[in-house]
C-alpha positions in Angstrom: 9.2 5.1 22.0 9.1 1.3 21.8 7.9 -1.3 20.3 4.9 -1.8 22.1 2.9 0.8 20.2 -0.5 0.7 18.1 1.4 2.0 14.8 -1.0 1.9 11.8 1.7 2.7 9.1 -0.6 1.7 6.1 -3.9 2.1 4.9 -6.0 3.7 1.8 -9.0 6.1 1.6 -11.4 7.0 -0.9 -8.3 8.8 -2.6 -6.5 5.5 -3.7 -9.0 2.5 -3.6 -9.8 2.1 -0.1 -13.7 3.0 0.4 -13.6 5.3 3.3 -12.8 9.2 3.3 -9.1 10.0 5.5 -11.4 11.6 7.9 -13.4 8.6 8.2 -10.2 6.2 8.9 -8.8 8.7 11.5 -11.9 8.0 13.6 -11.8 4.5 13.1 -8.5 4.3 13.4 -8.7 6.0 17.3 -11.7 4.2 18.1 -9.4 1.3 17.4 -6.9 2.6 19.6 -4.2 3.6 17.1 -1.7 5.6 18.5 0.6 6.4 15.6 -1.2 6.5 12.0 -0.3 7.2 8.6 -2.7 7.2 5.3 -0.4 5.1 2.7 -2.3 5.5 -0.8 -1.3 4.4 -4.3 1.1 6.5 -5.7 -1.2 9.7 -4.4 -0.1 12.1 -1.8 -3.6 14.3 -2.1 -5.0 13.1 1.0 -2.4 14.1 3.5 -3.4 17.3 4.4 -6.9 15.8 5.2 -5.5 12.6 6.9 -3.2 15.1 8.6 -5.8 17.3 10.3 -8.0 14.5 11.2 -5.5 12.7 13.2 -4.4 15.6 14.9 -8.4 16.3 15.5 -8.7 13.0 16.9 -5.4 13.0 19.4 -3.2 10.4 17.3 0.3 11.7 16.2 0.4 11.5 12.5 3.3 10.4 9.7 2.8 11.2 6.1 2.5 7.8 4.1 2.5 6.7 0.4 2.5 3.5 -1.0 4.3 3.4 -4.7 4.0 0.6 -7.2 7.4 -0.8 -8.6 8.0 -3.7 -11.1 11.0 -6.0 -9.8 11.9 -9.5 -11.5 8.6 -8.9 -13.5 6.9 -9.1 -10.3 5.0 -5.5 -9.0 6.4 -5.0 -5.2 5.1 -2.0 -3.5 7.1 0.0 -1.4 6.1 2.1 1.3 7.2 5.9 2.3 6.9 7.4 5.3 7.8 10.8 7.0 8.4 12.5 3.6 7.8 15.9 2.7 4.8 15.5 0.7 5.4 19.0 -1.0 8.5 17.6 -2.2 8.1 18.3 -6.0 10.5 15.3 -6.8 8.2 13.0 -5.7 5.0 14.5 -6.5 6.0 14.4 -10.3 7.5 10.6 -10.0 3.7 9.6 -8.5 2.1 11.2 -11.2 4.1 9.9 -13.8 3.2 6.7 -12.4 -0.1 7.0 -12.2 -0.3 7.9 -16.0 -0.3 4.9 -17.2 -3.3 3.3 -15.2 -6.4 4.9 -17.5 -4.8 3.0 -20.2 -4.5 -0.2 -18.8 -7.8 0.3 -17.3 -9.1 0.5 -20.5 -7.1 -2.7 -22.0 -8.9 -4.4 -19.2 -12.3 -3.8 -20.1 -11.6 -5.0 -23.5 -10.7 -8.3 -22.5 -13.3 -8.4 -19.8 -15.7 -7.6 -22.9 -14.3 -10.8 -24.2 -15.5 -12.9 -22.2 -19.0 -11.7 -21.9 -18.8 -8.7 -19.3 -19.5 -5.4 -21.2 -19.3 -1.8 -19.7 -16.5 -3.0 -17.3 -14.8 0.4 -17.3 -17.6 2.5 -17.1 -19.1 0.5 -14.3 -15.1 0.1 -12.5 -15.2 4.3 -12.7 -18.6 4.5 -10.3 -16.3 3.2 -7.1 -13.4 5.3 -8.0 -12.9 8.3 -5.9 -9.3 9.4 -8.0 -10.1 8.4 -11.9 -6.1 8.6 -12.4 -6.2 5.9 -9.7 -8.5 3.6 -11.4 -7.3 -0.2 -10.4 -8.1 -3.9 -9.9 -10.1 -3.5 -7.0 -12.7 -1.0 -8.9 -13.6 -3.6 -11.5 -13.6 -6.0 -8.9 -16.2 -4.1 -6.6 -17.9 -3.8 -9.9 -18.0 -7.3 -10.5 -19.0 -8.3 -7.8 -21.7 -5.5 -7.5 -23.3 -6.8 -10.6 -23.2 -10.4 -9.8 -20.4 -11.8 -11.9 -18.5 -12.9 -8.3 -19.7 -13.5 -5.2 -16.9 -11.6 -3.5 -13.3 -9.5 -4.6 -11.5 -12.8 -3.9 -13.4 -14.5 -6.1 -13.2 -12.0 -9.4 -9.0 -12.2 -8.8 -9.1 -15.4 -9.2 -11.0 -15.9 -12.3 -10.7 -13.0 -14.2 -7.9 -10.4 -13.0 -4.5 -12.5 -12.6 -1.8 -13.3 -15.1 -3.5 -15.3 -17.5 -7.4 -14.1 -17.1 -9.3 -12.2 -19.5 -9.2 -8.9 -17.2 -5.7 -9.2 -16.7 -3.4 -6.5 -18.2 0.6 -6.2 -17.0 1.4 -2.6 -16.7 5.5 -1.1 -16.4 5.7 0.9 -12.9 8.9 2.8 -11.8 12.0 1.2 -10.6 12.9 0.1 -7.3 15.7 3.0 -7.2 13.4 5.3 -8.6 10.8 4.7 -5.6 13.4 4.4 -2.9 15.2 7.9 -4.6 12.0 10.0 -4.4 11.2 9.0 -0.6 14.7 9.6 0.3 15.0 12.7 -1.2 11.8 13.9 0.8 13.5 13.3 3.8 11.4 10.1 4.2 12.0 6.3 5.0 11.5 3.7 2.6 9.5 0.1 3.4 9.2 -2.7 1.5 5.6 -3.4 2.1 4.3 -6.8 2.9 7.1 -9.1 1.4 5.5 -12.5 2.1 3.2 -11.6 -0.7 5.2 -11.8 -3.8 6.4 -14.6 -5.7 9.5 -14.4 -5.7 12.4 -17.7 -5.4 14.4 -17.4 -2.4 17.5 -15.7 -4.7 14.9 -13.0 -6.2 13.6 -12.1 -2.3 17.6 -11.8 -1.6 18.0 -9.2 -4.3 15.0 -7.5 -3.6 16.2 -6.7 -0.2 19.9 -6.2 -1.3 19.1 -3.6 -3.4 16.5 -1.8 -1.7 19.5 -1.5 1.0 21.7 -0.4 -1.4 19.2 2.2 -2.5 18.8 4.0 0.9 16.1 1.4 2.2 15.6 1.5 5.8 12.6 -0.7 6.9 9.9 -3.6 6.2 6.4 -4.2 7.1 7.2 -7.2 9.3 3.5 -7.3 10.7 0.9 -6.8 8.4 -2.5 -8.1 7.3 -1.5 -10.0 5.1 1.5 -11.8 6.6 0.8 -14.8 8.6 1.8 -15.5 12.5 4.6 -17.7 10.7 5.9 -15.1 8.3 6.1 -12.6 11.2 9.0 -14.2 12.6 10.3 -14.8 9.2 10.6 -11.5 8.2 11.5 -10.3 11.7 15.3 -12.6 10.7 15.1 -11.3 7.4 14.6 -7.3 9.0 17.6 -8.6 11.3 19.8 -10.0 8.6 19.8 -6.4 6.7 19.6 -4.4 9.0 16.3 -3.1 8.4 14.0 -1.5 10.5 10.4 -3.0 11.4 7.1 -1.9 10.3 3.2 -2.6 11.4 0.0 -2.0 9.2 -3.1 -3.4 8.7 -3.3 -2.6 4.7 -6.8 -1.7 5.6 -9.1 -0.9 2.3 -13.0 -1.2 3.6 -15.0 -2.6 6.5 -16.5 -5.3 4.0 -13.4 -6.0 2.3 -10.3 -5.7 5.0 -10.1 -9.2 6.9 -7.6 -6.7 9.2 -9.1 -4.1 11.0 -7.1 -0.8 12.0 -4.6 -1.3 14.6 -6.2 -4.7 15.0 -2.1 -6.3 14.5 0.5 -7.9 17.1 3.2 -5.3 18.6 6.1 -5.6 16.6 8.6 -7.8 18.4 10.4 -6.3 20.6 13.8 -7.0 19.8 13.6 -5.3 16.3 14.1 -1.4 15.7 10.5 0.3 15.0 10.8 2.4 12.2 9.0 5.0 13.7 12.0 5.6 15.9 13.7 6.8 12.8 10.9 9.1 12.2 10.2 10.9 15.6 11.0 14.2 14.2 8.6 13.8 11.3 5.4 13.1 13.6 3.0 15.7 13.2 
């Protein structure tokens, strides 16, 4: 396999916050011309059978995805697993204990959004979410911007669900080596997803990737939506500097909220290692 392949190695359904079912995303995602696919929700593995069977309906080769939320230097990272056993009862217990604490915070969020003026914030939040353990920013922001508050999700981040707004609430996720340990132990790969979008000095972004190595990290989204054409080639040196292998994926949610389409990306560059050639004998 090489580079030159339409990999889609991250997306969301209906099952995290994304707004289309994983049989929905299949077809769009070969209508795009995807040729390798994988269904990445939040810290939820209950769509891969479905994504599963609807890729292999639709001709595309398949790799089982997650996408788990970590706190690093007080920032929360995401990381990425792919080709896992998703029956693997290690990591099915660490997702669900990370998605326990999300109703909570959901909750502390429509209180402060109450605050300010905006009642019924939860209850109206719950209406878009397929997976109520999943409940998340982007629900209240569909909400909000449903009802008027904000003319678009953009918009409602800005003013009311960042550090310092009144919808904002912090919440504790696993550890890096926690994330990295339960992929690993599935027999999967773990990504760092989307680096250019955390906030991070250059000496945090060095520890990040130094210990996500030492932890049995083997790869990084290096294009993704949202990564600019400049931070492709940056994060093509850093993939290069530790050894990492590459990864491509839109990080498509919706057709009205996704300014990246499925398998609408560059090829990776060619002279990086795809991860997907570490994974050829977890394709389905």
């Amino acid at each position: 396999m090489t580079s030159i392949l339409n990999a889609d190695l991250h997306c969301h359904s209906v099952v995290s916050d994304g707004t289309l079912t994983p049989e929905a995303l299949a077809q769009r995602a070969k209508a795009n011309g995807v040729e390798l696919w994988a269904l990445t929700d939040h810290d939820e593995v209950g769509g891969q059978q479905r994504a599963a069977a609807a890729a292999k309906a639709e001709g595309m080769q398949y790799l089982t995805g997650v996408e788990i939320s970590i706190t690093f230097a007080g920032e929360t990272v995401h990381i990425v697993g792919l080709g896992f056993d998703a029956q693997d009862t290690r990591i099915q217990q660490g997702l669900l204990d990370t998605r326990g604490g999300r109703g909570k915070r959901a909750m502390e969020m429509a209180e402060g959004l109450a605050k300010v003026g905006i009642p019924n914030a939860y209850e109206g939040a719950l209406k878009f979410v397929g997976n109520p353990e999943l409940i998340s920013r982007t629900h209240f922001a569909r909400f909000l911007v449903e009802s008027g508050v904000c003319s678009d999700t953009p918009e409602v981040f800005r003013r009311f669900l960042t550090e310092g707004k009144p919808g904002y609430v912090p919440h504790r996720w696993a550890s890096l080596k926690d994330a990295v340990t339960w992929i690993t132990q599935a027999q999967g790969i773990a990504v760092i997803a989307h680096p250019g979008r955390y906030k991070f000095t250059a000496n945090e972004e060095y520890a990040l990737f130094s210990e996500f190595k030492a932890h049995g990290g083997q790869a990084v989204e290096v294009i993704t939506g949202s990564h600019t054409p400049a931070e492709y080639i940056e994060y093509a040196a850093v993939a290069k500097e530790f050894g990492l292998a590459a990864s491509r994926g839109s990080d498509f949610h919706s057709p009205d909220e996704s300014h990246t389409d499925l398998g609408a990306l560059p090829y990776l560059p060619g002279d990086l290692t795809p991860v997907w050639e570490l994974l050829v004998h977890r394709m389905q």
